[in-house]
N, C-alpha and C positions, 0 to 999 in steps of 0.2 A: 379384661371383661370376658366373662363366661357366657357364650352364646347357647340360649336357649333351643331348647330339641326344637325339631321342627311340630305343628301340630299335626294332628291325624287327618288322614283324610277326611273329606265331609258324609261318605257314604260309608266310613267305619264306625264299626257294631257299637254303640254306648256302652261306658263303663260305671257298672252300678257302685256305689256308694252307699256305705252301712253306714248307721250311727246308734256306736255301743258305749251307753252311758257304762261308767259317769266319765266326761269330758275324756272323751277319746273318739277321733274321728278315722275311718282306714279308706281306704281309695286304691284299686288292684292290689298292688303287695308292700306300699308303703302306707305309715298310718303317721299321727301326729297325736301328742299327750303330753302333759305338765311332766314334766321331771321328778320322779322317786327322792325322797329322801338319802337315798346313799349316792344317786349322780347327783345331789345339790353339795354334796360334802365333796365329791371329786369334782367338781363343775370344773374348773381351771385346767385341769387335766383332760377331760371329756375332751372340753374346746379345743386344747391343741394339738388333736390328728387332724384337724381340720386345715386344710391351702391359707384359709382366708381369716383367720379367728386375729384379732388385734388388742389390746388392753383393756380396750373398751369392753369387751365381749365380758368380760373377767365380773368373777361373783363381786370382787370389793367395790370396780366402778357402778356394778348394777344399784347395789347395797347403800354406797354413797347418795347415789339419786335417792333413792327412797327414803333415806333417813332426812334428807331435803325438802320432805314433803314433795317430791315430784311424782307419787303412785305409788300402786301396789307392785310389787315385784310378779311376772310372771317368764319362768325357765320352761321354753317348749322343747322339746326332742321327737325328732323324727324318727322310725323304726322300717327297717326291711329284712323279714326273713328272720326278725328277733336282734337284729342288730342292729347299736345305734346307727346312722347316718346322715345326721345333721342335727343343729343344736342354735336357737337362737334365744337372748334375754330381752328381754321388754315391760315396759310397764305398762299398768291399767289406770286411766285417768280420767277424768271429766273434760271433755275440749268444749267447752259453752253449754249447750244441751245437752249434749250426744256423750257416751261413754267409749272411750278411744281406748286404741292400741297404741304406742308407741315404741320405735327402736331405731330412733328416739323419735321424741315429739321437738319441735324448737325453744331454745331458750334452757336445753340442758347441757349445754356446753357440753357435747357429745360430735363428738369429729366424725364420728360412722358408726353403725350396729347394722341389723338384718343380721340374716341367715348365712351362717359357716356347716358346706357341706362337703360330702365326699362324690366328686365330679366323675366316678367313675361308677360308684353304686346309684345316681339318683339326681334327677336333671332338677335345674332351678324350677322349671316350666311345675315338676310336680310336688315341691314344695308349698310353693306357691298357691298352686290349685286346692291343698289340705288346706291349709291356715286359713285361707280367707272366709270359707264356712265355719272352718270351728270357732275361728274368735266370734263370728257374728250367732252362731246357735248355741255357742257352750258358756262362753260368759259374757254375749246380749251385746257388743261392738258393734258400733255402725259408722267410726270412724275409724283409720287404721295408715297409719305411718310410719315409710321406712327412709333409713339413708344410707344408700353404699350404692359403691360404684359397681359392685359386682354384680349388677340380675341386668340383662338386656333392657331398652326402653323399649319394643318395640310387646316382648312378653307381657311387662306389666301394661303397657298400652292395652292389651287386650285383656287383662284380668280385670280393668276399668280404674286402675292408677292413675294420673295424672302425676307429669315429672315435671323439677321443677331442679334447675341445673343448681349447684352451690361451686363456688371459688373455690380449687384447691392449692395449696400453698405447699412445695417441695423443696427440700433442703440434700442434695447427695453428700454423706458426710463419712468420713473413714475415721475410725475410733484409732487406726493402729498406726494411723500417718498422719499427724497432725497436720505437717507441712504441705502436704497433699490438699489436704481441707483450706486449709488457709489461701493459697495461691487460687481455689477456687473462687474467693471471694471478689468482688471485684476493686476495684481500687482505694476508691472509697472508705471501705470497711476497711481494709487491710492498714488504712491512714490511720483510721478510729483506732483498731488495737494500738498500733505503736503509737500513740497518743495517751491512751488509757495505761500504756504499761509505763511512760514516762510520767505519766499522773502519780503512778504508787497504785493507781485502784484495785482493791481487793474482793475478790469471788468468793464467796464463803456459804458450805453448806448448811442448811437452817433445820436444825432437831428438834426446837422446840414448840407446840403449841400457839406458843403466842404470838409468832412470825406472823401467823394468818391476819391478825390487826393492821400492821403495820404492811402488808402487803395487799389488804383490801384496799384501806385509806389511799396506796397507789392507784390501785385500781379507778377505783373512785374517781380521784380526783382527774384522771387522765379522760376520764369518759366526760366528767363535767365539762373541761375545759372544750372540749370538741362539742358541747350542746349534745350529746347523748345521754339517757339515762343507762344507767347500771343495769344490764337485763338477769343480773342473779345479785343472790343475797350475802350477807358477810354469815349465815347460816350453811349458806351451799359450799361457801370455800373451806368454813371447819371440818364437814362431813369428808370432804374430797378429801385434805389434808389428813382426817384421822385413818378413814379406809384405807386409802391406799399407803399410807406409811408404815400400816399394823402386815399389809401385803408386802413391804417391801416392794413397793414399785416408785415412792416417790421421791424425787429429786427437788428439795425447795433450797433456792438460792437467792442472796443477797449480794449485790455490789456496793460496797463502799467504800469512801475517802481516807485517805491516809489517819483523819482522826476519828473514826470508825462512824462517820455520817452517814447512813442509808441513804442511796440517790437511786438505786434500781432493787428491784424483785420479780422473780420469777418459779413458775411450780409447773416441773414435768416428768413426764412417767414414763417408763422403762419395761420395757417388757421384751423377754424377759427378766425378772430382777438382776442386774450389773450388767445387762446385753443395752448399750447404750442405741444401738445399731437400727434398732426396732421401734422408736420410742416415741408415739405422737405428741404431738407437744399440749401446751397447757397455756396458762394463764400466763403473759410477760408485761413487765412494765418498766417503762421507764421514762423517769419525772422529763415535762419536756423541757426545763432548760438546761438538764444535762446530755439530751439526747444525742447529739452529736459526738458527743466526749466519750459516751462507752456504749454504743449500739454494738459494735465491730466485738467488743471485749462480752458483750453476754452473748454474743453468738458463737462467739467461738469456744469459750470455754464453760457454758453454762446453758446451753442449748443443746440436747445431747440429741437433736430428733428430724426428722420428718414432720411437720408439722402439716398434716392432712385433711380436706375436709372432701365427704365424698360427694358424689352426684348421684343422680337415678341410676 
């Protein structure tokens, strides 16, 4: 957690604030503005001099929402001095009346977004203080949401945030030591593999397009069974599936039976591409009356990640 500057005294000078159309807002020596056409072309790049930039942050996961019909894309960059210093992607959406911000909004099956900056050029506190004017004067925002662990709650408390904590889920996993990872597990699981591996069950990476059917329908029917509805579409899983594959970030796996029966599926993403180490997770299922017989065996060998969700 990056703790925000402290603020100013209350008897320090006010600091004026320009606003030089078109959509650009500056504030003492840092300002905030949509992204140029040549950082949307390096956008991937941009992000990662950033501490905190994650897959998510990435042009393909943005691109994938939107082709989902989840908004309009919008790439904001920070500036100090002429150079960038921070960089966050978001969409623009309708949240009932009100035309929102989101990074992300809920229901996008987005583990985290916000603001990746450089914590030595430019304090969360003045990130923050840009944005919130400009989305509301520059393209008309009155609602605006974020998700990461990284901004103080006590900061956005004061910018009139309202936090609202999310479960995160950690997996410490070593790419270079299997056996290390495994002994991790607890007994349980450890049982599940050597069961799944006297089963015959087989892990198999999935290239094709049309997995995404046959991995929704998991989907599906796992949420039925538990009385939940589905809160995304068998549209959002193609879009994710084709973005991030065409990036090279995505990992989609199938386990099955010795007579090549599907009983589990799962899609996760990698960042960066073959850096397994980094890799928040994604969408897993597995049918429940095999669950017991191969939980242990997609974890270990078909889970490459940290599977993260952030909080305020």
């Amino acid at each position: 957690m990056y703790p925000a500057t402290a603020p100013p005294p209350v008897d320090a000078a006010p600091t004026t604030t320009v606003w030089s159309p078109p959509g650009r807002t500056e504030s003492g020596l840092a300002r905030v503005r949509e992204a140029t056409a040549g950082e949307l072309e390096a956008w991937d790049t941009l992000i990662a001099r950033f501490w905190n930039h994650r897959v998510t942050h990435r042009r393909s996961w943005i691109e994938s929402l939107a082709g989902s019909g989840c908004g309009q894309p919008l790439y904001l960059v920070w500036e100090k001095r002429d150079e960038v210093v921070g960089c966050m992607p978001g969409l623009l959406a309708r949240v009932g009346l009100w035309r929102g911000f989101g990074s992300p909004l809920p229901g996008w099956q987005t583990v985290s977004l916000g603001p990746v900056w450089d914590r030595r050029r430019v304090s969360a506190r003045e990130l923050l203080a840009l944005l919130v004017p400009y989305l509301q004067l520059v393209h008309h925002v009155s609602y605006i949401e974020l998700m990461t662990s990284d901004l103080a709650p006590a900061l956005m408390r004061a910018l009139g945030f309202r936090g609202e904590p999310a479960p995160t889920f950690r997996a410490a996993l070593y790419p270079d030591d299997e056996q290390r990872t495994f002994r991790s597990l607890k007994d349980s699981a450890r049982r599940n593999v050597r069961r799944a591996e006297r089963l015959g069950l087989l892990v198999r990476t999935e290239e094709d397009e049309s997995f995404v059917d046959e991995h929704y329908d998991q989907l599906r029917e796992v949420y039925l069974r538990g009385g939940n509805a589905v809160p995304f579409s068998r549209r959002r899983v193609h879009q994710c599936f084709r973005h991030m594959k065409q990036a090279g970030r995505l990992v989609a796996v199938s386990v099955r039976m010795p007579d090549d029966t599907c009983i589990a599926t799962g899609t996760f993403f990698v960042d960066p591409p073959g850096d397994a180490a980094r890799a928040p997770g994604g969408m897993r299922v597995v049918r429940p009356e095999r669950r017991g017989r191969i939980q242990g065996e997609v974890r270990r060998r078909a889970r490459p990640d940290e599977a993260s969700l952030g909080a305020e």
